[in-house]
Backbone as JSON Lines, residues from 0, in Angstrom:
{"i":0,"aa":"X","n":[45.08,-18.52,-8.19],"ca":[44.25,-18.34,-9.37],"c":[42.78,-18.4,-8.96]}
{"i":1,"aa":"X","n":[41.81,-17.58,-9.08],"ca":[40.84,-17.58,-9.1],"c":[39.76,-18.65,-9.38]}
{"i":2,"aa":"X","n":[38.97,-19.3,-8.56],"ca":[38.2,-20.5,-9.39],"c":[36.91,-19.65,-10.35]}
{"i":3,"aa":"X","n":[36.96,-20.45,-11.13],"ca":[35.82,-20.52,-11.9],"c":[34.62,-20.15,-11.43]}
{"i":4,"aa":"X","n":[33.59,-19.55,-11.95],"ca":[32.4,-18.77,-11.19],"c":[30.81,-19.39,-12.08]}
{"i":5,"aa":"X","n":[29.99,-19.51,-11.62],"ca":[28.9,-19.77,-12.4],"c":[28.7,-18.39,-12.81]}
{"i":6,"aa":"X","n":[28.05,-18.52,-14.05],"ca":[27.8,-17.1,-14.66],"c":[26.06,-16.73,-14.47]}
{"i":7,"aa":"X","n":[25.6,-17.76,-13.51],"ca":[24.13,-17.15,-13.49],"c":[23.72,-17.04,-11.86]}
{"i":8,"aa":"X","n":[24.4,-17.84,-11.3],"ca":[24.24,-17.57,-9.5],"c":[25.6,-16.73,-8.83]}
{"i":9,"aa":"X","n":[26.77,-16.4,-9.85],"ca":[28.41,-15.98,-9.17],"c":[28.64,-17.02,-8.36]}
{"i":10,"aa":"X","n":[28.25,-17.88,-8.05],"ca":[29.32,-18.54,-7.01],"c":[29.54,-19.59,-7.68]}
{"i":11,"aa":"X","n":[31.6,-20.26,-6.94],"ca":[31.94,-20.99,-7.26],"c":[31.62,-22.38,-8.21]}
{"i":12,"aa":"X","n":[31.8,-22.52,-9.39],"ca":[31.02,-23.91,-10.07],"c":[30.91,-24.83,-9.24]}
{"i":13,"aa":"X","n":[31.8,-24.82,-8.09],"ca":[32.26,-26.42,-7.05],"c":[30.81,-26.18,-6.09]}
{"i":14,"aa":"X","n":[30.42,-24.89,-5.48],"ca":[29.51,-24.38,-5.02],"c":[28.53,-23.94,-5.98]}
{"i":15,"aa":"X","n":[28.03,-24.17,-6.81],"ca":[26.96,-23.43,-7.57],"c":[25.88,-23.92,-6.66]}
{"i":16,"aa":"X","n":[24.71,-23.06,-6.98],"ca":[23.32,-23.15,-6.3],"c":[22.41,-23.11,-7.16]}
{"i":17,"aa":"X","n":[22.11,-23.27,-8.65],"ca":[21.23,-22.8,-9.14],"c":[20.53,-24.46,-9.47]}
{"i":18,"aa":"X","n":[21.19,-25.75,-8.5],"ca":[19.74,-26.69,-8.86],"c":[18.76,-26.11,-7.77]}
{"i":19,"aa":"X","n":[18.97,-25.6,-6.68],"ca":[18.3,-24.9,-5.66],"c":[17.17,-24.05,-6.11]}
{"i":20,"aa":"X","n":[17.48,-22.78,-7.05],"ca":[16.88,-21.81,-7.11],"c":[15.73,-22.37,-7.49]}
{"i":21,"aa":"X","n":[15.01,-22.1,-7.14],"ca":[13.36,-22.15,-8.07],"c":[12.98,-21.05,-8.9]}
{"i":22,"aa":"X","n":[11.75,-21.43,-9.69],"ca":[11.13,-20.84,-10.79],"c":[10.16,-20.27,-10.56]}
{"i":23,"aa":"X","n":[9.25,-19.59,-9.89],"ca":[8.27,-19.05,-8.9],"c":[7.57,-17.96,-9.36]}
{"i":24,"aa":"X","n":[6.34,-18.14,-9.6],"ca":[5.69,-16.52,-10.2],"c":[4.17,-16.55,-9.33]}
{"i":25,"aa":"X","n":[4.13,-14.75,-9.45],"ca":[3.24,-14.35,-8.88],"c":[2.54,-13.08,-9.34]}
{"i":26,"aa":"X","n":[1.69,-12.54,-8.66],"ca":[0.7,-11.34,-9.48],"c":[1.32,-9.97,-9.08]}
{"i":27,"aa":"X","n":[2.63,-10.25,-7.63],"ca":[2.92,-9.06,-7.03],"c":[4.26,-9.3,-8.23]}
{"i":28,"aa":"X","n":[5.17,-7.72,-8.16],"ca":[6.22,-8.02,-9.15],"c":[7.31,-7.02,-8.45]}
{"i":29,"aa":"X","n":[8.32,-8.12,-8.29],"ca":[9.38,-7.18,-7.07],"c":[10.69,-6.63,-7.93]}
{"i":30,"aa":"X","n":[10.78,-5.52,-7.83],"ca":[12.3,-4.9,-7.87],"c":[13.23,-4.06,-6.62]}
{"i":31,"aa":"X","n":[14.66,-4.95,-6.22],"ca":[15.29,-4.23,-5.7],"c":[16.39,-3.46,-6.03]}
{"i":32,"aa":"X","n":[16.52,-2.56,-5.44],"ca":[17.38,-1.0,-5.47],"c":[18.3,-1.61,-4.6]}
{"i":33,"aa":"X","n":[19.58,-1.86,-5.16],"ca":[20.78,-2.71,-4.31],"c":[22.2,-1.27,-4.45]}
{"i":34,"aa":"X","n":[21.6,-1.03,-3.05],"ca":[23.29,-0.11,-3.15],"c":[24.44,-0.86,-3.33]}
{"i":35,"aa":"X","n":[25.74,-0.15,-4.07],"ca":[26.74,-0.74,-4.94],"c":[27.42,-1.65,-3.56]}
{"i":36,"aa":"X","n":[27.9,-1.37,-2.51],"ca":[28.49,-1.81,-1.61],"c":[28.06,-2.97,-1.21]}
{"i":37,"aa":"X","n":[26.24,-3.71,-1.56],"ca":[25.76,-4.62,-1.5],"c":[26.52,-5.46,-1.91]}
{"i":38,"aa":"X","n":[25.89,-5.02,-3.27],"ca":[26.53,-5.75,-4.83],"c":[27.74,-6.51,-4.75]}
{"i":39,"aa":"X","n":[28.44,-6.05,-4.13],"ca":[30.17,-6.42,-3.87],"c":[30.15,-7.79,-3.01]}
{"i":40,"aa":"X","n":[29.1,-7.64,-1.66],"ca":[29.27,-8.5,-0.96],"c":[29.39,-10.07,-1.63]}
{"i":41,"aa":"X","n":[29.55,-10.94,-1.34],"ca":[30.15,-12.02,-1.58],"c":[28.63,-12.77,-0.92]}
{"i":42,"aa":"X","n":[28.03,-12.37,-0.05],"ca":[26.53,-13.11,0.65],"c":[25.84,-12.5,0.74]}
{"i":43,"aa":"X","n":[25.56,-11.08,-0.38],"ca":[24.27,-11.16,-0.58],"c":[23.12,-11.64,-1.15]}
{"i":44,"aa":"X","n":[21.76,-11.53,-0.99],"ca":[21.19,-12.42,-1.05],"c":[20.11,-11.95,-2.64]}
{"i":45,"aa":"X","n":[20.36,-10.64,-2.5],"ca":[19.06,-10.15,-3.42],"c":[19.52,-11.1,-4.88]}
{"i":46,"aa":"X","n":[20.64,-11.33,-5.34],"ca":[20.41,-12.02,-6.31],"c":[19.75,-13.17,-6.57]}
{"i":47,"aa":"X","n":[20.0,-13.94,-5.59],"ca":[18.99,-15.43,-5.34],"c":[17.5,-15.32,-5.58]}
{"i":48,"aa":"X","n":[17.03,-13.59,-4.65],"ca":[15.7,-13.5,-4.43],"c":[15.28,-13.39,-5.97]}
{"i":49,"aa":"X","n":[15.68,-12.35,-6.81],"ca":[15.78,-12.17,-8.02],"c":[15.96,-13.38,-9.26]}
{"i":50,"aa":"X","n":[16.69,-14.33,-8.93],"ca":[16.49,-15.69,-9.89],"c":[15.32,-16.15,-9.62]}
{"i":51,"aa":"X","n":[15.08,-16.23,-8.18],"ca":[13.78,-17.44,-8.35],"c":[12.59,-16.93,-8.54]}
{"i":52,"aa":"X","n":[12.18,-15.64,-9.03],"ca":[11.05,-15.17,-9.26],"c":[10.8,-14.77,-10.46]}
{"i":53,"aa":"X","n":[10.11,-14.98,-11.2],"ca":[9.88,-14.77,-12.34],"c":[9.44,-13.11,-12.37]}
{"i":54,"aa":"X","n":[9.88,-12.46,-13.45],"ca":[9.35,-10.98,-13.56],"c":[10.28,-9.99,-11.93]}
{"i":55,"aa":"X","n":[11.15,-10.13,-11.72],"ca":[11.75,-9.44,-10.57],"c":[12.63,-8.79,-10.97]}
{"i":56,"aa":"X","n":[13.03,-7.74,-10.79],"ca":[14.15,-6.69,-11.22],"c":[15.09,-6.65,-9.98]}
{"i":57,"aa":"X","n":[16.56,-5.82,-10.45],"ca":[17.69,-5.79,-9.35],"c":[18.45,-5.03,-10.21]}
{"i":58,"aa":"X","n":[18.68,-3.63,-9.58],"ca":[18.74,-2.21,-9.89],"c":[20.08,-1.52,-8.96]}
{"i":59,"aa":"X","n":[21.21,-1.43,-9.51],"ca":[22.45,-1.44,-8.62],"c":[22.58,0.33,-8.63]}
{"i":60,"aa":"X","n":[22.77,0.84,-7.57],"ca":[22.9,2.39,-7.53],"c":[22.53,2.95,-6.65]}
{"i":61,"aa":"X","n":[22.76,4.42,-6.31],"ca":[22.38,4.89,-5.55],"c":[21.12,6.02,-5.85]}
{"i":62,"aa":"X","n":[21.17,6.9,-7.16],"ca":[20.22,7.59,-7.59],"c":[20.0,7.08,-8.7]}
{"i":63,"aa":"X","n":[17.86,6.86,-7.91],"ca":[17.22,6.07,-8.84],"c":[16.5,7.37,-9.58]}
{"i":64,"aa":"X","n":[15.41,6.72,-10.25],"ca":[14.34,7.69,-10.6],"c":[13.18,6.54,-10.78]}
{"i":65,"aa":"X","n":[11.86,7.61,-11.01],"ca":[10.54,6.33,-11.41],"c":[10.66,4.95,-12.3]}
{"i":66,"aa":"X","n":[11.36,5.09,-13.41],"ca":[11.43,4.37,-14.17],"c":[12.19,3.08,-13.32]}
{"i":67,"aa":"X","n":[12.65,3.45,-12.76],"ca":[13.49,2.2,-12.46],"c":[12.43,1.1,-11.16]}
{"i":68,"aa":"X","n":[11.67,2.12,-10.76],"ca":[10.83,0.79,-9.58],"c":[9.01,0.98,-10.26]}
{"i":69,"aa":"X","n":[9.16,1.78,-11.07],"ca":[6.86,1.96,-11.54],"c":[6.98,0.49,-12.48]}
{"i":70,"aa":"X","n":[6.06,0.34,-12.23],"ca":[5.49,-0.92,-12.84],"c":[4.03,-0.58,-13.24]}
{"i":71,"aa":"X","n":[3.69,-0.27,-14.59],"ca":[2.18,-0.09,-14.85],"c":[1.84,-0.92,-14.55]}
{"i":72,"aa":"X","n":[0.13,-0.88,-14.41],"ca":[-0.79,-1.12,-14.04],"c":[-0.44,-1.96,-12.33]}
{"i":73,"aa":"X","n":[0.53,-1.68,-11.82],"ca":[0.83,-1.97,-10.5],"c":[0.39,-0.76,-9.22]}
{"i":74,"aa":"X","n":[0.54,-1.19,-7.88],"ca":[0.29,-0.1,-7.15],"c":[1.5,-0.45,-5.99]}
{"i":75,"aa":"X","n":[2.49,0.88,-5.74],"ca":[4.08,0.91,-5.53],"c":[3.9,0.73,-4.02]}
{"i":76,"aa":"X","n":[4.68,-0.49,-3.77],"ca":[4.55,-0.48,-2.08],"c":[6.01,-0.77,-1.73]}
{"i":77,"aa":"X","n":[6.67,0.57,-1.09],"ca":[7.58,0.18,-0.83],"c":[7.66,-0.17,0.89]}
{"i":78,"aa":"X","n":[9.34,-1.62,0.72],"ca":[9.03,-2.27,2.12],"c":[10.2,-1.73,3.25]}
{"i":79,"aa":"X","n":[9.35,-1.13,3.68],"ca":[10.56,-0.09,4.49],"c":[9.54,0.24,6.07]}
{"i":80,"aa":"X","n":[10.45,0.22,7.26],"ca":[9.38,0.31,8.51],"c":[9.18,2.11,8.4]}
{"i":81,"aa":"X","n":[8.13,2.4,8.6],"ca":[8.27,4.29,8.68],"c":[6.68,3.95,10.19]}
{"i":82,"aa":"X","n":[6.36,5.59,10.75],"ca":[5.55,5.86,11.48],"c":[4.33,5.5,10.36]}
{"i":83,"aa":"X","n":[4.32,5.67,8.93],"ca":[2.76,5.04,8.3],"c":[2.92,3.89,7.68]}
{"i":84,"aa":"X","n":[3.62,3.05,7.81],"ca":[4.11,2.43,7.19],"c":[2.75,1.08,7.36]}
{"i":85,"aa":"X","n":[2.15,0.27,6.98],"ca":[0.74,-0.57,6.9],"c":[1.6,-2.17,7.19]}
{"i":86,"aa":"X","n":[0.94,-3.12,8.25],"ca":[2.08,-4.0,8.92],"c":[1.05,-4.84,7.8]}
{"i":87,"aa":"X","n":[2.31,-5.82,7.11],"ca":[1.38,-7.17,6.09],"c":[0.66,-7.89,6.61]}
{"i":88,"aa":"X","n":[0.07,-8.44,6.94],"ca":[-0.86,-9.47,6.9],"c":[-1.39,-10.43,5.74]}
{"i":89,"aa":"X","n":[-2.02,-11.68,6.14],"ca":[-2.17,-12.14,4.81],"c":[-3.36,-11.86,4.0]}
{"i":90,"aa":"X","n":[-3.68,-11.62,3.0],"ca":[-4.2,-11.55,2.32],"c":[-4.28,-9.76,1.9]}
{"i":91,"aa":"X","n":[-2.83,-9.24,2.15],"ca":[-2.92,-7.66,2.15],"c":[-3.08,-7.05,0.78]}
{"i":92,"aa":"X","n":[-4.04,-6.37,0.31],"ca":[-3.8,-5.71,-0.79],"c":[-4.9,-6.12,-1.97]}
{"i":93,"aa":"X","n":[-5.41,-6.77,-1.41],"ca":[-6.57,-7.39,-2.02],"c":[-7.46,-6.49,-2.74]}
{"i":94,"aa":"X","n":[-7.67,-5.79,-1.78],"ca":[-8.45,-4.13,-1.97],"c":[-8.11,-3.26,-3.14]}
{"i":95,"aa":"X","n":[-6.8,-3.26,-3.31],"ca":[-6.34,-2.18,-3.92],"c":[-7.01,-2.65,-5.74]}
{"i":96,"aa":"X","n":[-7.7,-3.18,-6.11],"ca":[-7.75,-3.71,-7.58],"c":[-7.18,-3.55,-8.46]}
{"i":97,"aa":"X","n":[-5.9,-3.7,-7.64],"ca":[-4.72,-4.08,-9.11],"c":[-3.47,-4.95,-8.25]}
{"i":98,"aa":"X","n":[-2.78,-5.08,-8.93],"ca":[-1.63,-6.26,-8.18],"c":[-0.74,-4.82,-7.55]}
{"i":99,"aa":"X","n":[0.62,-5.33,-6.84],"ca":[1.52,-4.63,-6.04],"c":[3.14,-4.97,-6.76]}
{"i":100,"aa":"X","n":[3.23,-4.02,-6.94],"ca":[4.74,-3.39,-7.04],"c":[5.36,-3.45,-5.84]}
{"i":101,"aa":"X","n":[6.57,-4.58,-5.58],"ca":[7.0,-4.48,-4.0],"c":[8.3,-3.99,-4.51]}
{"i":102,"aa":"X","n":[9.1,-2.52,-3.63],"ca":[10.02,-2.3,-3.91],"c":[11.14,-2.82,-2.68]}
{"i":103,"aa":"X","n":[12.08,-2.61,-2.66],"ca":[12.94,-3.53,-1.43],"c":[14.2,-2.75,-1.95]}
{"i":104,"aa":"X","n":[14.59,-1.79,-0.81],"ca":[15.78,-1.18,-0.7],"c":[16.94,-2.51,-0.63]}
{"i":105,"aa":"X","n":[18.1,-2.44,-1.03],"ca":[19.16,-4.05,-0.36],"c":[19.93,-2.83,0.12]}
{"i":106,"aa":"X","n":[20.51,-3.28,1.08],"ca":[22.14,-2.94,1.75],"c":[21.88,-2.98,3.46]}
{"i":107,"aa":"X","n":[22.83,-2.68,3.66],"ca":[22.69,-2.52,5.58],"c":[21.95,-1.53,5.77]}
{"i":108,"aa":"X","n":[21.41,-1.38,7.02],"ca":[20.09,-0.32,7.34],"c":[20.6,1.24,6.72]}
{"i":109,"aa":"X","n":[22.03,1.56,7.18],"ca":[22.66,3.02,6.98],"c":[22.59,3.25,5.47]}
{"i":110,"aa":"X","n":[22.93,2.11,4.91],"ca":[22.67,1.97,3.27],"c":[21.47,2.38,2.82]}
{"i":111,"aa":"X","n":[20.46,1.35,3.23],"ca":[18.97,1.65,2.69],"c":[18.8,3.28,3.05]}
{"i":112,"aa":"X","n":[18.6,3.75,4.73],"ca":[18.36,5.17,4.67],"c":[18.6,6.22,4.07]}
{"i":113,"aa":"X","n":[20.19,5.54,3.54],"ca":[21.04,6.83,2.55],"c":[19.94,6.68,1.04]}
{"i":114,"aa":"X","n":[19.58,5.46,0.93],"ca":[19.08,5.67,-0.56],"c":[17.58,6.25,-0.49]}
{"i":115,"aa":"X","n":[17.09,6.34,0.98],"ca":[15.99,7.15,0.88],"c":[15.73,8.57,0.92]}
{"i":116,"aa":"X","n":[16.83,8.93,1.35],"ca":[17.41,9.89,1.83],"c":[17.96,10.46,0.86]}
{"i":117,"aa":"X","n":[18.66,10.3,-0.55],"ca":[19.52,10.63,-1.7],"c":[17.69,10.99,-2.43]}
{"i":118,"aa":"X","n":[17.1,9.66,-2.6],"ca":[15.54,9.6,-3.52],"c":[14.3,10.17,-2.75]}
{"i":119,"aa":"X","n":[14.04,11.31,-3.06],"ca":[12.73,11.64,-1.91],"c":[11.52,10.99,-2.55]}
{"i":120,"aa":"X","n":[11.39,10.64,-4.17],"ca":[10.51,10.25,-4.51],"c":[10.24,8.96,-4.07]}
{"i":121,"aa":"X","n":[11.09,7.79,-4.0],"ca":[11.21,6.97,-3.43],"c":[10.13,6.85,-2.29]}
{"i":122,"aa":"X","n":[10.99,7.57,-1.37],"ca":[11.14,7.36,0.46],"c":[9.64,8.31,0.57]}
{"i":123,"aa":"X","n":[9.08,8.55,-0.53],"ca":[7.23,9.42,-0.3],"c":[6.66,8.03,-0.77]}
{"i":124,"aa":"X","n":[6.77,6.94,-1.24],"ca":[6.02,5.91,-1.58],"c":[5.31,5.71,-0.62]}
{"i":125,"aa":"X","n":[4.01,4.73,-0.88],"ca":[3.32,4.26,0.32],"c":[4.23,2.75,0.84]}
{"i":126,"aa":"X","n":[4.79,3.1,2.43],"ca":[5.3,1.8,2.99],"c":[4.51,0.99,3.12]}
{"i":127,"aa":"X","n":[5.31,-0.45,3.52],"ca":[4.75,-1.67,4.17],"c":[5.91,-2.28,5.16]}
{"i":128,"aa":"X","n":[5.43,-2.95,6.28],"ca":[6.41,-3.4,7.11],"c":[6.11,-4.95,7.5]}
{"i":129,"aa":"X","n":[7.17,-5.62,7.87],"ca":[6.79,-6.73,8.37],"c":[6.45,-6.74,9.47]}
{"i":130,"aa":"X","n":[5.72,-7.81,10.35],"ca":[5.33,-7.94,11.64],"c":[6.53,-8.52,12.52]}
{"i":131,"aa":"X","n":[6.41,-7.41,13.59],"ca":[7.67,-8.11,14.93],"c":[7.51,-9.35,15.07]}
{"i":132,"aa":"X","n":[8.74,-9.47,15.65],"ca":[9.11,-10.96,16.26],"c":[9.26,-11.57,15.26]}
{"i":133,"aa":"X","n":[9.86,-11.26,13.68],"ca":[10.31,-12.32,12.99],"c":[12.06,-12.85,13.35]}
{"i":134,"aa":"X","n":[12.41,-13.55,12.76],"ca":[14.25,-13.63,13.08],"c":[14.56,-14.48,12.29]}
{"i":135,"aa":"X","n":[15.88,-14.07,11.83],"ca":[16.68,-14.15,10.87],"c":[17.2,-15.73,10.81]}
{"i":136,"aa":"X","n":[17.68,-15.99,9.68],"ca":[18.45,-17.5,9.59],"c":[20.15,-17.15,8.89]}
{"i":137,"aa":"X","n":[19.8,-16.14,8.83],"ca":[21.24,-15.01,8.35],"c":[22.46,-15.73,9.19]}
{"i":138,"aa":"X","n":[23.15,-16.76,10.01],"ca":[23.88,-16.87,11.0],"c":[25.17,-16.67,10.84]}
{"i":139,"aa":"X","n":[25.77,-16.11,9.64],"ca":[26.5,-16.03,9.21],"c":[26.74,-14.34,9.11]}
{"i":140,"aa":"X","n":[26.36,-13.64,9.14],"ca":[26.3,-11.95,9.09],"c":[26.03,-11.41,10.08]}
{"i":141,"aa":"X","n":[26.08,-10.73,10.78],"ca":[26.09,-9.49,12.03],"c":[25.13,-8.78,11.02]}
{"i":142,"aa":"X","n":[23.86,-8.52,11.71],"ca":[23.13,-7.62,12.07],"c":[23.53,-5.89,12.42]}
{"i":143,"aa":"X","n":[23.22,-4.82,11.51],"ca":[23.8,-4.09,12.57],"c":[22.34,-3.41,13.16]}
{"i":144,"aa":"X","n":[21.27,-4.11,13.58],"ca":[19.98,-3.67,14.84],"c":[19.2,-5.05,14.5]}
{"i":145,"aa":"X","n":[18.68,-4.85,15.75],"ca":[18.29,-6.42,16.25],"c":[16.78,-6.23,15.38]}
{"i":146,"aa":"X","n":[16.55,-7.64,14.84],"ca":[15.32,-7.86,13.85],"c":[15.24,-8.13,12.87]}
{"i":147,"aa":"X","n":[16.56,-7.66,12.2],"ca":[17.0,-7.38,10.78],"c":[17.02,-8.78,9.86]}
{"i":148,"aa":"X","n":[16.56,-8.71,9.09],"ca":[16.24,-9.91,8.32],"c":[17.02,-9.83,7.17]}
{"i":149,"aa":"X","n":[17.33,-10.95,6.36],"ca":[18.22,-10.58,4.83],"c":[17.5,-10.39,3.65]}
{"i":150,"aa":"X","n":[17.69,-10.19,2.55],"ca":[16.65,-9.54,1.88],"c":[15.91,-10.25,1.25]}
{"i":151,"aa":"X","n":[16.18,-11.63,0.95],"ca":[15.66,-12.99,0.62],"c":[14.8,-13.59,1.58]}
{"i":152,"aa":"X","n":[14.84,-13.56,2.74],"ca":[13.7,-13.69,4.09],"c":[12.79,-12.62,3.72]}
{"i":153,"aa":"X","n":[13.24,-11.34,3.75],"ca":[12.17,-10.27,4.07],"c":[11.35,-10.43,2.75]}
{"i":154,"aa":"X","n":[11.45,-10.71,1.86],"ca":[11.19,-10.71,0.01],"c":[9.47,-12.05,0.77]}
{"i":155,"aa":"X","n":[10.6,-13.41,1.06],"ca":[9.9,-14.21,1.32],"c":[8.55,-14.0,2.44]}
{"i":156,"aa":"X","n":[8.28,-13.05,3.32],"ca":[7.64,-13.22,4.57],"c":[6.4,-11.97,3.67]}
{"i":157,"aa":"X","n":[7.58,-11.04,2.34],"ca":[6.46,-10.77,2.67],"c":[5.33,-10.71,0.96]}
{"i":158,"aa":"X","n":[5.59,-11.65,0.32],"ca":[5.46,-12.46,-0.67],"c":[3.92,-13.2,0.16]}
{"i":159,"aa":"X","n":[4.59,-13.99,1.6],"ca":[3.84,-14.81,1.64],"c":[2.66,-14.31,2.57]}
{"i":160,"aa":"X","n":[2.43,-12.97,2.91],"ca":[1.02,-11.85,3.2],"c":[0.68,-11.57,2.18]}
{"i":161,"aa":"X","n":[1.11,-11.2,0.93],"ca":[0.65,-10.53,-0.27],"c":[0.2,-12.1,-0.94]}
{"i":162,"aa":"X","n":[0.37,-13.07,-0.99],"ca":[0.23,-13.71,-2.23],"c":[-0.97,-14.8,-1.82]}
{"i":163,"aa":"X","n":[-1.04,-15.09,-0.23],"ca":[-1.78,-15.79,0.66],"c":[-2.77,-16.22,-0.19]}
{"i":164,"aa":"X","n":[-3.26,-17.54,0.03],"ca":[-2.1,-18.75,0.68],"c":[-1.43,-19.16,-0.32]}
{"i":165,"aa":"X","n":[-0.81,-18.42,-1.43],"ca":[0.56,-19.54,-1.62],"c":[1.69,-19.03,-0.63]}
{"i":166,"aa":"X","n":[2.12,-20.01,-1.1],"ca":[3.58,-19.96,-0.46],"c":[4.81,-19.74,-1.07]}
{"i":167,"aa":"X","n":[6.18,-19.09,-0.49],"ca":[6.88,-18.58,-1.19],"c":[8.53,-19.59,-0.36]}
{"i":168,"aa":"X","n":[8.34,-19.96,0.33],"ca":[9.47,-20.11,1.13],"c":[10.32,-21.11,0.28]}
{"i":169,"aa":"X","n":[9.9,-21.79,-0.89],"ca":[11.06,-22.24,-1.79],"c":[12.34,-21.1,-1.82]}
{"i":170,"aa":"X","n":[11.87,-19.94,-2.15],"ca":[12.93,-19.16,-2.66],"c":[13.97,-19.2,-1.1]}
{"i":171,"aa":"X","n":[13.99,-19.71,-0.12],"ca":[14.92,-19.72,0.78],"c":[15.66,-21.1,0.27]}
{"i":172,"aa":"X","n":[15.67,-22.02,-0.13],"ca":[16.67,-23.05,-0.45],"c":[17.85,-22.84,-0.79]}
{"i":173,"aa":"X","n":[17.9,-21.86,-1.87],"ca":[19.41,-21.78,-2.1],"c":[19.84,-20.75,-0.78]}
{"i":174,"aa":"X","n":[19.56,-20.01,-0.33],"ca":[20.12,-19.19,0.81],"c":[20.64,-20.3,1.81]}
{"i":175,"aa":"X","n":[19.55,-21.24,2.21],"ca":[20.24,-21.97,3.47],"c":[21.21,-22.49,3.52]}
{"i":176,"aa":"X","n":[21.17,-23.34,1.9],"ca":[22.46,-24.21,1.34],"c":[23.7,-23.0,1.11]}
{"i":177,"aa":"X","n":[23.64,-21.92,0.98],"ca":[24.33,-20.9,0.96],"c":[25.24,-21.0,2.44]}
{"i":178,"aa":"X","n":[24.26,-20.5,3.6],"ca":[25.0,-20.14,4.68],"c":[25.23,-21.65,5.38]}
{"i":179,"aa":"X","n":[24.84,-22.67,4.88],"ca":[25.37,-24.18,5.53],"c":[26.47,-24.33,5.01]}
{"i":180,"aa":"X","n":[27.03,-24.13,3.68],"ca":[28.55,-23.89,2.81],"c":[29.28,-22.73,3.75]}
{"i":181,"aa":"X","n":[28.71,-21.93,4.0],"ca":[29.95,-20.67,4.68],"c":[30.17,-21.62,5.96]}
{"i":182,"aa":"X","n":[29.29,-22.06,6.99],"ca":[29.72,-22.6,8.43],"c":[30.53,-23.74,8.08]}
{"i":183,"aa":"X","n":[30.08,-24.55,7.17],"ca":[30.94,-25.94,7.01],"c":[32.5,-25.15,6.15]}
{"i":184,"aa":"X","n":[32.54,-24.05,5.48],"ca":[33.55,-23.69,5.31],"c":[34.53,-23.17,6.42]}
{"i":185,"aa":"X","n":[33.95,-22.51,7.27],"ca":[34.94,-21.88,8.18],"c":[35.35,-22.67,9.45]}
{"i":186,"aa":"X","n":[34.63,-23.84,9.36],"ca":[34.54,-24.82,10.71],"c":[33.63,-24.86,11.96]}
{"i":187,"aa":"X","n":[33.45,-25.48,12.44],"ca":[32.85,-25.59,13.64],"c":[33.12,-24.53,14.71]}
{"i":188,"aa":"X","n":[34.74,-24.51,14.92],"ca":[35.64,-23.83,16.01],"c":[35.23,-22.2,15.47]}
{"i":189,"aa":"X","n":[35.67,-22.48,14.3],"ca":[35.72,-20.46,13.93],"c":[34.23,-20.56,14.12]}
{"i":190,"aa":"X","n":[33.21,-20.97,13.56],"ca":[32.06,-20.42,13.75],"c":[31.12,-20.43,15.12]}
{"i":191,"aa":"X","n":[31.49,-20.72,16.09],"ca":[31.09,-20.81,17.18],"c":[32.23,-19.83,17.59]}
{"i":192,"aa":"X","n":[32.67,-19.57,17.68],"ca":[34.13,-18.3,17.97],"c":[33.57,-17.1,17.74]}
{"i":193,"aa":"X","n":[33.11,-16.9,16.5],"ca":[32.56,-15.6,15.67],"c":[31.15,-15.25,15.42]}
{"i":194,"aa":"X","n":[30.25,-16.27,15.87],"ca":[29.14,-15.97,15.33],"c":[28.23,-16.4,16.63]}
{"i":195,"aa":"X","n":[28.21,-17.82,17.31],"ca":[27.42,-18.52,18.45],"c":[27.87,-17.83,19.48]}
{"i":196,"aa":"X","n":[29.01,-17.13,19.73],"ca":[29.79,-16.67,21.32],"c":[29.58,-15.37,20.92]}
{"i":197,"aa":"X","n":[29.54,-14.63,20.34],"ca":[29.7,-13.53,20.06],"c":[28.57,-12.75,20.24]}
{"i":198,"aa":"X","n":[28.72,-11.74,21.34],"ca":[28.04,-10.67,21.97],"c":[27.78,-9.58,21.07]}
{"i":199,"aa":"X","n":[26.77,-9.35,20.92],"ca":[26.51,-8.04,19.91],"c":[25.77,-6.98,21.04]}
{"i":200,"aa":"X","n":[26.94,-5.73,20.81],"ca":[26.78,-4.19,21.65],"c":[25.79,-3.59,20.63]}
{"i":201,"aa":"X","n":[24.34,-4.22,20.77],"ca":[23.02,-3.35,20.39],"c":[23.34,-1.71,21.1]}
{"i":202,"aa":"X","n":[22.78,-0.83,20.41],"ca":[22.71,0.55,20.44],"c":[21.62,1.53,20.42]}
């Protein structure tokens, strides 16, 4: 029989996370475009990112249109690496005299491309990228290319260039307590089996 589910975080009542989530607002205003196959996953993260921010949207599909990521009086930055893509820094955007619309593809990389790739209007936005050498706390998920961050990190890193100096890294609490429940669920043995030993054939 199925256990019981919280109806505002999905997970287990025995596991709920929402004393975790925080309440968090800011001048930037994020919506993500979560391909359906996300959605399904059982650890993804965009919903978390989406509770703890006040004013954040989460948009399940594959063909969007404007309405679903314009935000008046905003200016649309979507966070995706491209050849023009502008690396954050803190205090980015300052310039622009108006706040930022951050859009955030969710799914695995092949995912996101397909939805840029399906939306040309989209994938013509002006990018933003994060700066190398960040790394993941994801320890629980395979990567499929090395760098790859979850969408609740990437939300967070880059929250905290745009919003400088506040800080955003509350919204990682419920994630950690998230993937500390999956390792203490699967054990020590399996997770050092599957995740600490385990060789990843980068490509």
């Amino acid at each position: 029989m199925p256990r019981p589910l919280c109806t505002r975080c999905l997970r287990p009542r025995s596991h709920c996370l929402c004393e975790l989530i925080p309440s968090l607002s800011c001048r930037t205003r994020l919506v993500v475009l979560q391909h359906p196959s996300e959605a399904r996953h059982a650890l993804n993260t965009a919903r978390l990112t989406v509770l703890g921010l006040a004013g954040a949207r989460r948009v399940v599909g594959e063909h969007f249109s404007p309405a679903d990521w314009a935000e008046p009086g905003h200016a649309p930055r979507l966070l995706f690496p491209g050849e023009d893509a502008e690396v954050l820094s803190p205090g980015y955007g300052r310039d622009l005299g108006m706040p930022i619309q951050l859009i955030v593809p969710d799914g695995t990389w092949g995912h996101a491309r397909k939805l840029l790739h399906i939306n040309p209007g989209l994938a013509a936005l002006p990018r933003v990228m994060l700066p190398a050498g960040l790394s993941t706390r994801y320890r629980v998920r395979h990567a499929d290319m090395p760098g790859a961050l979850s969408t609740i990190e990437a939300v967070t890193h880059a929250l905290n260039a745009i919003e400088s100096p506040d800080n955003f890294d509350a919204l990682l609490k419920p994630f950690e307590a998230l993937i500390d429940g999956q390792i203490a669920g699967m054990g020590a043995d399996l997770y050092a089996r599957h995740h600490l030993n385990r060789k990843v054939p980068w490509r």
